[in-house]
N, C-alpha and C positions, 0 to 999 in steps of 0.2 A: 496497219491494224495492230501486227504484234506490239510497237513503238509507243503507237497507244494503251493497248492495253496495262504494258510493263510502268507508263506516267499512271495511269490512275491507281494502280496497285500501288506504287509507292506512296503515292498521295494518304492513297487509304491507310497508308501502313504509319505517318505520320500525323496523322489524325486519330488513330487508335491509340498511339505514343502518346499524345497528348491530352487525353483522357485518359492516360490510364495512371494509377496512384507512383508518384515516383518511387522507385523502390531503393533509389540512394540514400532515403532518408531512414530507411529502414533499422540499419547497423545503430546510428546514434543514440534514435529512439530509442530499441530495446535496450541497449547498455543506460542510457539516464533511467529508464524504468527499473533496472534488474540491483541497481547499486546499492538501496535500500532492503529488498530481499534478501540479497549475499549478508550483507551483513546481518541482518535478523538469523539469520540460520545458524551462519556460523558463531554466533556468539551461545546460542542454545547449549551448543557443548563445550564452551569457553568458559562456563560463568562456573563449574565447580572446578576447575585448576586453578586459574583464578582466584577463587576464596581462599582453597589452599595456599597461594602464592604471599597473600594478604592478609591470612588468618581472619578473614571476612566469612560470616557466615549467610543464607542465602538473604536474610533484610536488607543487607550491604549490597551485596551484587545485584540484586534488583534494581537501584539505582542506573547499572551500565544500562539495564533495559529502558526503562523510564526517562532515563537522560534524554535518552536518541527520540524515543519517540514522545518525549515536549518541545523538543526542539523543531523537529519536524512538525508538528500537529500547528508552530506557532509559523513556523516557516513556511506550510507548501500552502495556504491562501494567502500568505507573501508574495510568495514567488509565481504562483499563479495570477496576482492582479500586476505584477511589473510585468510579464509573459504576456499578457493582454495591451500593455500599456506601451511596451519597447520589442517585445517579440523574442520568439523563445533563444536566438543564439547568445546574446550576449549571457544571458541569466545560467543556459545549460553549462557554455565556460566557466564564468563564474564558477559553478558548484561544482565544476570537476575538480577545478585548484582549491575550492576548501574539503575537496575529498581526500584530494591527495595531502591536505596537511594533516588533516585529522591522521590519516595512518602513520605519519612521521610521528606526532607526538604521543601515539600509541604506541608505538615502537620505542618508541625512550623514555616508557613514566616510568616514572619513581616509587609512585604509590596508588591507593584508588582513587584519590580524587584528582589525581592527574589523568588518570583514565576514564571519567566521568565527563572532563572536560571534554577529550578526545572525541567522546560521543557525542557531546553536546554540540561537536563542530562538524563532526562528521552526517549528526541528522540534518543541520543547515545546508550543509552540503549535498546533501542527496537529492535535497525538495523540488527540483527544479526540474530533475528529468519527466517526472512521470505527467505535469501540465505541459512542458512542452512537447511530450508526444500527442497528447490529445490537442493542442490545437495545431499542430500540424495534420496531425488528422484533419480536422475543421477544416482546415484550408486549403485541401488538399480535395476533400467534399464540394468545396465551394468552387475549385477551379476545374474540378471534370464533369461536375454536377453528378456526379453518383453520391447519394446520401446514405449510403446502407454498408460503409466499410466494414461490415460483421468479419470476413476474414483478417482485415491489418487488426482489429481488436483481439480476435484472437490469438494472434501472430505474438501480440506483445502480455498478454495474457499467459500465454506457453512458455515464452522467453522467461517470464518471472518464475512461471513454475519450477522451469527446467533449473534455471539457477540456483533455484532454495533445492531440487534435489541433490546439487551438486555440495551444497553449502555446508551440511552435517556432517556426509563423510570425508569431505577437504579438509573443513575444520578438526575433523579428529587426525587426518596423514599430515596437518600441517602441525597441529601439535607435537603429533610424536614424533616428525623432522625438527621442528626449530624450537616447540613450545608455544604459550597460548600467544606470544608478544607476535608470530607470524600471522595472525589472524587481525590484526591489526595493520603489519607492513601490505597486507596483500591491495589493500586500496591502493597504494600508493601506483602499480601498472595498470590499475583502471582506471585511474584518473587519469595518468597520461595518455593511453588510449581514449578515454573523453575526450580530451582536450584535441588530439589530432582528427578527430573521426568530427567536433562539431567544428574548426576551424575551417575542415575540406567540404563535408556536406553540409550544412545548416545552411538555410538563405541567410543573404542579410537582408533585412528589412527597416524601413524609413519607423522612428519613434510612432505613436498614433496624433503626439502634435503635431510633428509636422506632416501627414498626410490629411489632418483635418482642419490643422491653419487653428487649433485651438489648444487655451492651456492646459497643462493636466497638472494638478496637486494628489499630494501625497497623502494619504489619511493619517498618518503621524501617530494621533492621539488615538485614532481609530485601534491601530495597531498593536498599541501599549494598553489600552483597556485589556484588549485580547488576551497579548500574552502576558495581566496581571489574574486575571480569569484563571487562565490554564493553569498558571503555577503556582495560583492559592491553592485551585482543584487537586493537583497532583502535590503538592506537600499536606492535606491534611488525608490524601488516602495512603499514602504510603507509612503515616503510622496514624490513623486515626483516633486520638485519645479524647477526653472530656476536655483536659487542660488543657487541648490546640481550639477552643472554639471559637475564635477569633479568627482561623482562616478560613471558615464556611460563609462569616460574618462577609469577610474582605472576598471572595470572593462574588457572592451575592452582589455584593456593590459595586465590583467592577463589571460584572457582568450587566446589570442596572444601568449604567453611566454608559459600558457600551451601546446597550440597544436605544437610547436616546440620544447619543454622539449618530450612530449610521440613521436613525432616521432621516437628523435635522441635516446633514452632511449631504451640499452640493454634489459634492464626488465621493459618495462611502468607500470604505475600504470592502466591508460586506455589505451589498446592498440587501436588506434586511424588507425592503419592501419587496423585491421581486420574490425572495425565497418566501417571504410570509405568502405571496399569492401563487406560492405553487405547491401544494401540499402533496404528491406526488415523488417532484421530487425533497420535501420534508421524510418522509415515510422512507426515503431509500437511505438518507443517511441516517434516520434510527437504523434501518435495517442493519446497515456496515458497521454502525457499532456495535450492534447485538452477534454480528456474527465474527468481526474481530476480535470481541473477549473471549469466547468459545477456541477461537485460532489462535490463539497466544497462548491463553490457558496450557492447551495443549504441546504447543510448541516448545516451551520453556518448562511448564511444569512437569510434563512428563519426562522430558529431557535428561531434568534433574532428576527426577525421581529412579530413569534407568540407571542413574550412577551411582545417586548412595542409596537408595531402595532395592533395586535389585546387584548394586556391585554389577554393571558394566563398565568396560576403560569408556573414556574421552572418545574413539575409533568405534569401539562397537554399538556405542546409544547411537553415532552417528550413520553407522548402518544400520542400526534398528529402524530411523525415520526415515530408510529409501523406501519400503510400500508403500508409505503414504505418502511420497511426490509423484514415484511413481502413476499411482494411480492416480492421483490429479491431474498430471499430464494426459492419460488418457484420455480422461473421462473429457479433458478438456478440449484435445484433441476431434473427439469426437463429436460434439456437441457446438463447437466453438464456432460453427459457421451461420448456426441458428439463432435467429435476433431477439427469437421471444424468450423470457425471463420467469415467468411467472412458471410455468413446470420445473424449473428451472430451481428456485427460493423454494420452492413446496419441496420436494425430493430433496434436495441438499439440508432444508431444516430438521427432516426426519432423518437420515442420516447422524446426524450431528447429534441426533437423540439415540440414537442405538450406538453411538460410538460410546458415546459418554456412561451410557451403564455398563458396556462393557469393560471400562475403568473399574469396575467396582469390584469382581470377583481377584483383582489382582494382588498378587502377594511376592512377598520375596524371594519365592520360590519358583511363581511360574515360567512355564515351557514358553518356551523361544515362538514357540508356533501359534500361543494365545497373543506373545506381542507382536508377530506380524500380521495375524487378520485385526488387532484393533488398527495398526497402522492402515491398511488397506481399507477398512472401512471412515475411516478419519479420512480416506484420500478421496472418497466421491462427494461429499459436501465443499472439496477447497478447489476440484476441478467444475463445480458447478458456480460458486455462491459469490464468487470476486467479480469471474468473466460476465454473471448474471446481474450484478448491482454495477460495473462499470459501465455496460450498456443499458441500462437502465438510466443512468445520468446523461450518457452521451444525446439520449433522444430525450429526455425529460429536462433539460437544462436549456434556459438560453442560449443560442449560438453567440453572442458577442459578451456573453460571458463562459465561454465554456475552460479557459483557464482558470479562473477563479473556481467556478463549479468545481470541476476536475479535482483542483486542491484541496477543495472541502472535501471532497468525497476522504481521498487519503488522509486529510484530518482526522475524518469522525473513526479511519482504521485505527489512526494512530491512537488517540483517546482509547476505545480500547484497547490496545495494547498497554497502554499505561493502566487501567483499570487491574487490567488481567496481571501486570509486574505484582500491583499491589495485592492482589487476591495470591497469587506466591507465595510473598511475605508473609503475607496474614495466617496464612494455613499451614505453611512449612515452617518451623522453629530453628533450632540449629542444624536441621539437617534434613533433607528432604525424603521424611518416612513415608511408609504405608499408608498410615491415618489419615495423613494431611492430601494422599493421593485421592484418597477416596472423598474428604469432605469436598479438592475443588472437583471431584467429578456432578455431588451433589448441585455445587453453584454453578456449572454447568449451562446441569440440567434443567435450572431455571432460567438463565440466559435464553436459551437456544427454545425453550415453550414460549417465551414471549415473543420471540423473534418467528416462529410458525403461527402465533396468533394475528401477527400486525401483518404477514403474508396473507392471508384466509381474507380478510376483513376490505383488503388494497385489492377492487376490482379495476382499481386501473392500469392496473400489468397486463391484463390482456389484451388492452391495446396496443404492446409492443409489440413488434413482428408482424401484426395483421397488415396493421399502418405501411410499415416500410413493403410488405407483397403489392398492397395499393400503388403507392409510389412507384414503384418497380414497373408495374404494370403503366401506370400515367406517363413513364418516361421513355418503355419501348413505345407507345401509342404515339408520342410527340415525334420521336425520330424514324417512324415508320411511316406519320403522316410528312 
């Protein structure tokens, strides 16, 4: 009887194994997700040394931000339709080795448009991690048939946070160790750890022609509409004049040409008919845009503004922005296990609106203690509003497209971040004063009221979280009966 009992327990105990999410894949994931955070963070207190170093003032450095994310914005529905197409290990490789060049030739520019490049190769390189954790996820869903991993999303939602808390004050001990050109070499041990972490864990996986016995083409032309699109967009905002009106023109039209290349296209690059018939998920990535320009905003504008506004070094703006990862982490922490999203975008949008007037009583002068509660307050809208629009897409997205989805999601991030570089530029002159703090807290504050109004109006968020209790519940009833 014992002999038996000891087989069935083990039995059970590999059958548990076997539904349960592998957790070796864990490490890779959050590292291709975090690679693009770290650097966002660290560059916030990079970019006034920097100007210094290049006699750039902040229109110029804007650029390192904008580089990275058109590159990205053009790359991760790249790298999310080949992740779909060939499977996320080769691609995740891939982008660890253009991680780690980007930081080689960040570390020996010459000037800023060599370090412009650097960025441009380093957002390429980052694109790839954060779809292929989401469709590992998927398929990870699909093999133990539990469809509600709200903890691994959180998991990799924390991982990012935790990293941008680490990125501001690293970024300033790495300066004042080596200078800003360290905050460039540091990709270079994460790539390598990339590259060992997906070469040991990542499956391999067969192409999807050859497990479907059919060809797959490339969208080519698809592609290059795209990114002529994005970088008409981001060259006529980053200096918007009368005499550039020819790139709203060019954009227009490639934008145009796109959406009738993905219709008439056997194999779209974006398939523009499922997204047109899912307005759900439409509404989530207005959402991420509206809530990324508010996060950048912030992130880089006030950044700057702690060093030549109030005269903080490079080390202490970079511990001025630990409450507010801080408490992102929390907030995230705490919440990160709950599917439903819609409490969720409402709190975080109002948030974002009592941060943003709190920018406004700020002066050259103020106490150390008004700029850690706007930090702290800034940090409950970033611990709510990323983990609540990532699952948001996770359920609202086709499954056999969820790499693609995925990518767009961190598109429409990156889109505003470029919005928000350019809103910097525009507002900050040669130096990042008072005035210019206050008028981006005003644009803002219009971002983030539209973004609570498109929340209020999208009654379809409350169907998140219910759905998956349902589920939950259909799937003990099946293995109970």
């Amino acid at each position: 009887m014992i002999e038996r009992l000891t087989r069935l327990t083990r039995r059970k105990g590999r059958a548990d194994a076997g539904n349960a999410f592998d957790r070796r894949l864990l490490a890779p994931m959050m590292l291709g997700s975090v690679l693009n955070p770290v650097n966002s963070s660290i560059i916030s207190v990079s970019l006034v040394p920097i100007g210094a170093a290049f006699g750039a003032p902040p229109s110029q450095t804007a650029w390192l931000v904008s580089a990275l994310y058109l590159a990205t914005s053009i790359g991760q529905p790249v790298m999310g339709r080949l992740i779909d197409l060939y499977g996320p290990r080769r691609l995740f490789l891939a982008g660890a080795t253009l991680t780690g060049i980007a930081g080689l030739i960040g570390l020996l520019a010459p000037n800023l448009g060599t370090l412009i490049v650097a960025r441009v190769v380093l957002g390429f390189g980052t694109c790839a991690g954060y779809p292929a954790a989401m469709y590992l996820i998927r398929g990870e869903a699909r093999r133990t048939g539990q469809e509600s991993p709200a903890a691994i999303l959180a998991t990799i939602a924390v991982a990012s946070q935790t990293i941008a808390v680490i990125g501001p004050p690293l970024g300033g001990l790495l300066i004042g160790l080596g200078g800003w050109r360290s905050t460039f070499a540091v990709n270079i041990p994460l790539a390598a750890a990339g590259l060992i972490l997906g070469v040991r864990r990542l499956p391999k996986e067969r192409p999807l022609a050859e497990r479907t016995g059919e060809r797959v083409r490339l969208d080519l032309i698809g592609m290059g509409l795209f990114a002529a699109t994005l970088v008409s967009l981001l060259l006529f905002l980053m200096e918007p004049r009368a005499d550039r009106w020819y790139l709203p023109v060019l954009m227009a039209v490639a934008a145009a040409g796109f959406a009738v290349r993905e219709l008439r296209a056997a194999e779209p690059f974006i398939d523009l008919r499922v997204f047109g018939g899912n307005l759900p998920l439409l509404l989530t990535y207005a959402r991420a845009l509206l809530v990324s320009v508010v996060s950048y905003v912030f992130l880089y504008g006030y950044t700057q503004w702690l060093q030549d506004g109030r005269g903080l070094t490079a080390s202490q703006a970079g511990l001025a922005q630990l409450p507010m990862f801080l408490t992102g982490i929390t907030v995230s922490t705490a919440t990160g296990r709950r599917a439903a999203v819609r409490g969720k975008l409402l709190v975080g949008a109002v948030g974002q609106i009592v941060a943003c007037v709190l920018l406004l009583p700020l002066q050259p002068h103020s106490a150390i203690w008004l700029l850690i509660v706007v930090g702290v307050v800034f940090g409950v809208p970033q611990g709510l509003m990323n983990l609540a629009l990532q699952n948001a897409v996770y359920h609202q997205a086709d499954p056999e497209l969820m790499g693609s989805s995925a990518g767009l999601l961190r598109t429409f991030f990156y889109l505003g971040a470029i919005v928000a570089s350019s809103a910097n530029g525009a507002f900050f002159g040669a130096r990042a004063d008072t005035g210019g703090l206050h008028g981006l807290a005003w644009f803002m504050l219009a971002i983030t009221g539209l973004c609570l109004a498109l929340t209020l109006v999208d009654r379809s968020l409350g169907r998140i979280g219910s759905d998956d209790s349902s589920s939950a519940q259909q799937s003990t009833q099946r293995k109970a009966s």
